[in-house]
C-alpha positions as CSV (number, residue, x, y, z in Angstrom):
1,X,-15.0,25.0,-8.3
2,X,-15.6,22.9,-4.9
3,X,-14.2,19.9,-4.1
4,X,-15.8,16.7,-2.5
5,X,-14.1,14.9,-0.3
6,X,-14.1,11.7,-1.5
7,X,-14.0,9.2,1.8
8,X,-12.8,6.0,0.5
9,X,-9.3,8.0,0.6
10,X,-8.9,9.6,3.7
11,X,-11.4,7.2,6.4
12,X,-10.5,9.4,9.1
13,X,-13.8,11.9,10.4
14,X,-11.5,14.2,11.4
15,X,-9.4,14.6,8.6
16,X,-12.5,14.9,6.7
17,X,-14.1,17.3,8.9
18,X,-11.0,19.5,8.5
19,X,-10.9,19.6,4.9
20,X,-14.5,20.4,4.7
21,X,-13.8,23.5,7.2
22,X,-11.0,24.6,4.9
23,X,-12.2,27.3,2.0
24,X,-12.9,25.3,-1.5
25,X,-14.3,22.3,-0.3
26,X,-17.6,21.5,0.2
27,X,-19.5,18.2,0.4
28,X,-18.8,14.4,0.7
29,X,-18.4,11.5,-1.7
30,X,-19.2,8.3,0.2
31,X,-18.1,4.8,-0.5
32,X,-20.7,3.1,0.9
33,X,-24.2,3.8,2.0
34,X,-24.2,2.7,5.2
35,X,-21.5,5.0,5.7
36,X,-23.2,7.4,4.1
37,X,-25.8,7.4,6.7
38,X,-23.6,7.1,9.2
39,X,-21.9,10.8,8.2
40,X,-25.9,12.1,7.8
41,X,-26.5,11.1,11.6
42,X,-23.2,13.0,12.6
43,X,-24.6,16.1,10.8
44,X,-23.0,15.9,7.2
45,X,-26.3,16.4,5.4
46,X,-24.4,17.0,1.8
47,X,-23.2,13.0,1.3
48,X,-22.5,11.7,-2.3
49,X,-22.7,8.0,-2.5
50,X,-20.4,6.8,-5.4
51,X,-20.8,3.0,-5.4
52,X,-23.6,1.2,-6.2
53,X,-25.4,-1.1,-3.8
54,X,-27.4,-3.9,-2.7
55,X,-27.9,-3.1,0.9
56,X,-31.6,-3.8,1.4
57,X,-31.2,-2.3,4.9
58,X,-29.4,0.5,3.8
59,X,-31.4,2.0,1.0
60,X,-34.5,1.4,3.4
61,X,-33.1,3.6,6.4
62,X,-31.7,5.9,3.5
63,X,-35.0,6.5,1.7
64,X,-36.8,9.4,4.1
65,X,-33.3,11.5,3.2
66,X,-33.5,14.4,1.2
67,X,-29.9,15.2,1.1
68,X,-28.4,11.9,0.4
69,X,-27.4,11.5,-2.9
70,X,-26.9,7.9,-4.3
71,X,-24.8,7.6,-7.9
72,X,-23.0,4.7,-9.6
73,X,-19.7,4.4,-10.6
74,X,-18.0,2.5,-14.0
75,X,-21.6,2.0,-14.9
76,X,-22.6,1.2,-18.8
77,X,-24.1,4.4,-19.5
78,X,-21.5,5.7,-21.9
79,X,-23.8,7.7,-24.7
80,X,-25.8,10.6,-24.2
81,X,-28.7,8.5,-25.4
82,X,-28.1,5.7,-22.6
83,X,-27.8,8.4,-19.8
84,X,-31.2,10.3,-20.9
85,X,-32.7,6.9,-20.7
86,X,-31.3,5.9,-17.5
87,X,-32.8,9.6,-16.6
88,X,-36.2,9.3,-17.3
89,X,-36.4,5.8,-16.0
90,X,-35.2,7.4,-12.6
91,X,-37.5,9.9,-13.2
92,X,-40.4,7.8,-13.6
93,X,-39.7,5.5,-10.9
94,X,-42.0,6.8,-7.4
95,X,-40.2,7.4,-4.5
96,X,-36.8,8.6,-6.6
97,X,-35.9,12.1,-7.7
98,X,-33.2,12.8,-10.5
99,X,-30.7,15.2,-7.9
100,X,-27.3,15.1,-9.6
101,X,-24.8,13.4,-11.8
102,X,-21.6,11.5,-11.3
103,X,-19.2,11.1,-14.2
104,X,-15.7,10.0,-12.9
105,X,-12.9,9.7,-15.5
106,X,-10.8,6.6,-13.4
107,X,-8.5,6.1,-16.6
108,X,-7.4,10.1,-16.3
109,X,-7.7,10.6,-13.0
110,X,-6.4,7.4,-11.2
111,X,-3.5,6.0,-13.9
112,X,0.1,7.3,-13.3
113,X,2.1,7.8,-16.3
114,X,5.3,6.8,-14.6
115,X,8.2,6.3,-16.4
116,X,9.9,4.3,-19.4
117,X,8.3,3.3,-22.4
118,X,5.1,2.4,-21.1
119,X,4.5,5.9,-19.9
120,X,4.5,7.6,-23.5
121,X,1.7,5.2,-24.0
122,X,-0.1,5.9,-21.3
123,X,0.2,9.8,-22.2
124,X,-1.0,9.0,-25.4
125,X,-3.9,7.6,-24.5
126,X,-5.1,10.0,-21.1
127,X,-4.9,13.5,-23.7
128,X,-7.1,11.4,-26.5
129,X,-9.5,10.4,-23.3
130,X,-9.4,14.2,-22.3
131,X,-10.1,15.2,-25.2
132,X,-13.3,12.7,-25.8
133,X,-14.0,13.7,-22.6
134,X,-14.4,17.1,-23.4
135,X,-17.5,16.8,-25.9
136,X,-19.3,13.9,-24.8
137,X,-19.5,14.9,-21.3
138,X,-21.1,18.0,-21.8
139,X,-23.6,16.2,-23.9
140,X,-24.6,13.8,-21.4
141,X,-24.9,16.4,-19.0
142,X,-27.3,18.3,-21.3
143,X,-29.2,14.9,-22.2
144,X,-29.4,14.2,-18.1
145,X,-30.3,17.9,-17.8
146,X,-33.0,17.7,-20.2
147,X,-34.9,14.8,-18.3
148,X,-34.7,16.5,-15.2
149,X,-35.7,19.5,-16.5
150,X,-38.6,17.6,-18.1
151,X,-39.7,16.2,-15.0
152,X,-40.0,19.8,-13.5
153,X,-36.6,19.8,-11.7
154,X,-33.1,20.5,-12.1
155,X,-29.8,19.1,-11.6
156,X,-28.3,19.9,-8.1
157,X,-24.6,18.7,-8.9
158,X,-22.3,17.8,-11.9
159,X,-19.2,15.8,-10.1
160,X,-16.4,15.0,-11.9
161,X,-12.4,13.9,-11.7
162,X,-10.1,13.1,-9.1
163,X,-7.3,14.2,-7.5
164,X,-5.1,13.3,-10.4
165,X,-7.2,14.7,-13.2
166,X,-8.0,18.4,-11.6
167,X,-6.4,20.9,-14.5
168,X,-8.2,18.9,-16.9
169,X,-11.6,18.8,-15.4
170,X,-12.1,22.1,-14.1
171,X,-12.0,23.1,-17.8
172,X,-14.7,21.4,-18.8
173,X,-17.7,24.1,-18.3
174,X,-20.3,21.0,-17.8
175,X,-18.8,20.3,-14.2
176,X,-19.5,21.6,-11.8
177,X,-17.7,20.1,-8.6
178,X,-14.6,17.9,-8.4
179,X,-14.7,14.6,-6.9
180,X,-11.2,13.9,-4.8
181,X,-9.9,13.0,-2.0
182,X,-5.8,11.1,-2.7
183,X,-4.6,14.6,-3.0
184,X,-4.8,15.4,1.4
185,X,-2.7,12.3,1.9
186,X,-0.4,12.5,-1.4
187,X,-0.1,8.1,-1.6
188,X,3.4,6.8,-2.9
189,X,0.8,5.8,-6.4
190,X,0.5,9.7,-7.3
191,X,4.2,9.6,-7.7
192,X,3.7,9.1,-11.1
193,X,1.4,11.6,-12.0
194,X,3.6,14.4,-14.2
195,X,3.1,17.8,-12.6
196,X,0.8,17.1,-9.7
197,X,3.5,17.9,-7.0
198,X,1.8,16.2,-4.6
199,X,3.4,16.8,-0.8
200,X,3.0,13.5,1.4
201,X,1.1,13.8,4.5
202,X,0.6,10.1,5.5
203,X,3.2,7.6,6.5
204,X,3.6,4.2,8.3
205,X,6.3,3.1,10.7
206,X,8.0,-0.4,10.9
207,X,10.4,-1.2,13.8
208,X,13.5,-2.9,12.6
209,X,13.6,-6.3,14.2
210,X,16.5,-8.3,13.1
211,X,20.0,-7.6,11.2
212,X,21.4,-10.4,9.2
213,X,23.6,-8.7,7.6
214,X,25.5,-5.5,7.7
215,X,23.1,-4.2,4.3
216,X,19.9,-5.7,5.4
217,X,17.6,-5.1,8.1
218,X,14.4,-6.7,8.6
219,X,11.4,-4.8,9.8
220,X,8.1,-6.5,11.2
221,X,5.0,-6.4,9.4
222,X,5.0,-4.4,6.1
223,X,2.9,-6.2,3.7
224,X,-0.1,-3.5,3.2
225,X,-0.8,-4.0,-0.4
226,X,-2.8,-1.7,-2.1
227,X,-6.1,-2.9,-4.0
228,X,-6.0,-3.6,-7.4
229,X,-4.0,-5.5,-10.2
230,X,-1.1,-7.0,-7.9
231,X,2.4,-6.1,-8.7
232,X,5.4,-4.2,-7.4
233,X,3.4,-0.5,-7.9
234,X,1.1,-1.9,-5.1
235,X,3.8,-2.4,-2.4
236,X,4.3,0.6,-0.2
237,X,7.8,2.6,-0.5
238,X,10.3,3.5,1.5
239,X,10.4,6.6,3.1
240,X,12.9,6.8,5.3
241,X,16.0,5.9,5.6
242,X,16.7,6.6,1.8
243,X,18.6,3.7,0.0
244,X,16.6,0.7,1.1
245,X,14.5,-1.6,-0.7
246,X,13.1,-4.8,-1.3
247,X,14.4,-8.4,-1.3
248,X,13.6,-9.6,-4.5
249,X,12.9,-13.3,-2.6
250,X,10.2,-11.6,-0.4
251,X,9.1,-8.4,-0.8
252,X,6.6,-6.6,1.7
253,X,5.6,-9.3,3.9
254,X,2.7,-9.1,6.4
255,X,4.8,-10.5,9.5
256,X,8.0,-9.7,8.1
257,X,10.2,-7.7,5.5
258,X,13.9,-7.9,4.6
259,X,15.3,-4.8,3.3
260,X,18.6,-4.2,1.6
261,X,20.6,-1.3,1.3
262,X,23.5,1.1,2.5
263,X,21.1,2.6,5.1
264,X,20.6,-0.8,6.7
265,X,24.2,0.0,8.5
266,X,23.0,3.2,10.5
267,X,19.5,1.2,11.8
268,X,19.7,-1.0,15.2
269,X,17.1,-3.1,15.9
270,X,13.8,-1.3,17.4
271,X,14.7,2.1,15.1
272,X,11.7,3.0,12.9
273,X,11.8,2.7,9.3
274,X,9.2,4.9,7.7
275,X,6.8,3.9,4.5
276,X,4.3,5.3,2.2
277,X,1.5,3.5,1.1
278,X,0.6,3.1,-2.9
279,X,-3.3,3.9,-2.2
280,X,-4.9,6.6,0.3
281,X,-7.2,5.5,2.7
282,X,-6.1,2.0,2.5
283,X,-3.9,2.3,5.9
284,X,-7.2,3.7,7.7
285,X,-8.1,0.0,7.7
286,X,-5.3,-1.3,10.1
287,X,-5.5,0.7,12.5
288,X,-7.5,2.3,15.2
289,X,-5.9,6.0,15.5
290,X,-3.4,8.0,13.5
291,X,-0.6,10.1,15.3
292,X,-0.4,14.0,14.3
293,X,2.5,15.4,13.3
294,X,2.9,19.4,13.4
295,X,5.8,20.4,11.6
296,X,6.0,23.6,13.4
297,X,6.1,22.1,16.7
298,X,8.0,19.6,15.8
299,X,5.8,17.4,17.7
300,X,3.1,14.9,17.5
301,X,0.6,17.1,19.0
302,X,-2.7,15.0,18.5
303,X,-4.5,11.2,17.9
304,X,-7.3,11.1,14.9
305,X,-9.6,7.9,15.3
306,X,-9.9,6.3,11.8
307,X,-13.4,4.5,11.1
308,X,-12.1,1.6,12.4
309,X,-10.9,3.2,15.6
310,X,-14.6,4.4,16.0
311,X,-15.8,1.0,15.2
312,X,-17.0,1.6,11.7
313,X,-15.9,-1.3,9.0
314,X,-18.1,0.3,6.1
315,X,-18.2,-2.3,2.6
């Protein structure tokens, strides 16, 4: 089963680009349409929108495109009888044609079980979602199919999961591609995720710029939260050294962050200290170019632009 890469969590083109050359991936999964267009000008003719949209601009330049595909996402349609509904009405609507389906499981695929009492909760209720999942996907897949089929056409696609609901998806016989992108960069969020093994491949350096104390160290900058509900699973981690953390007082700050901990002794001001962010994707937005690291080498061997880098602020 292919995977899309889904953009939101890489926004680099040639990260991107070099998943899609890699065997078992195939396709993109957009975040917005205008940068959906904007990957269909550079030749990516296979481009899944996932968001919805109000871009009057957008969906006029995007209408003469066959291969653009625009879905929503956390949309009402819940039954088999509201999707077939939603079907026909696409299917009666001129200029529109019913090409594929989108069904993304967010409370399975992006909720980390973590740890305590909290997670058997959480446990609890992903396996009963998988499980509802199981039958009432296929049957809005066959009521969507249906529709299209009336309408003398076919589905092209069945997307569905993310990078941290894969094993269960892939089971399902209904879908037919998987929807992911976290799983190149392995974010500090996916941590929490029981069995995914997840390898990190993207980090952020601070320079240490004052000592105040023999255990703390502050660093500049630091405060890239991650989007979503705020609290301490949105701060980035620590990496490297091992054994610091944050002040309680502060946290990650976006001038500044005090950090605490044995390791503080063996850092002198200007030393790197290394973090992971809680989302993928997210960093892409602060900066212009990301550094290349080759493990082999042992060397930073290349610079990727990030959509920002090339000028692209897609919302």
């Amino acid at each position: 089963m292919p995977v899309r890469v889904a953009s939101k969590s890489v926004r680099i083109r040639r990260a991107i680009t070099e998943a899609l050359d890699q065997p078992g991936f195939a396709g993109i999964m957009a975040y917005s349409l205008t940068e959906a267009l904007w990957w269909v000008e550079s030749g990516r003719t296979d481009v899944l929108v996932a968001y919805p949209t109000t871009d009057e601009a957008a969906l006029t330049a995007w209408q003469p495109l066959r291969r653009l595909r625009v879905g929503a996402l956390r949309s009402a349609v819940r039954t088999p009888e509201q999707a077939r509904a939603l079907a026909e009405r696409i299917t009666r609507t001129p200029g529109l044609r019913l090409s594929g389906l989108l069904a993304y499981e967010g409370q399975v695929a992006g909720v980390p079980e973590g740890s305590g009492p909290r997670a058997a909760a959480i446990r609890l209720v992903k396996s009963r979602s998988i499980r509802d999942l199981s039958s009432r996907r296929p049957a809005i897949v066959a009521a969507v199919r249906a529709a299209a089929r009336a309408a003398g056409a076919d589905l092209d696609f069945v997307n569905g999961g993310g990078t941290g609901s894969v094993e269960s998806t892939v089971a399902e016989g209904a879908v037919r591609e998987i929807g992911a992108g976290s799983g190149l960069m392995g974010p500090a969020s996916f941590d929490g995720f029981r069995g995914l093994g997840l390898r990190p491949a993207s980090f952020f350096t601070r320079p240490v710029v004052r000592r105040p104390a023999a255990d703390v160290v502050t660093v500049a900058g630091g405060g890239w939260i991650a989007s979503g509900v705020p609290g301490a699973d949105r701060s980035p981690t620590v990496a490297w050294p091992a054994g610091l953390s944050y002040s309680s007082q502060e946290g990650a700050g976006e001038v500044q962050t005090p950090l605490r901990g044995r390791a503080a002794a063996g850092l002198r001001l200007g030393d790197p200290v290394f973090f992971r962010h809680a989302k993928a994707g997210e960093p892409a937005e602060h900066l212009h170019a990301v550094a290349v690291y080759s493990r082999g080498e042992d060397a930073i061997v290349d610079l990727w632009l990030t959509y920002r880098g090339e000028g692209r602020m897609f919302s």
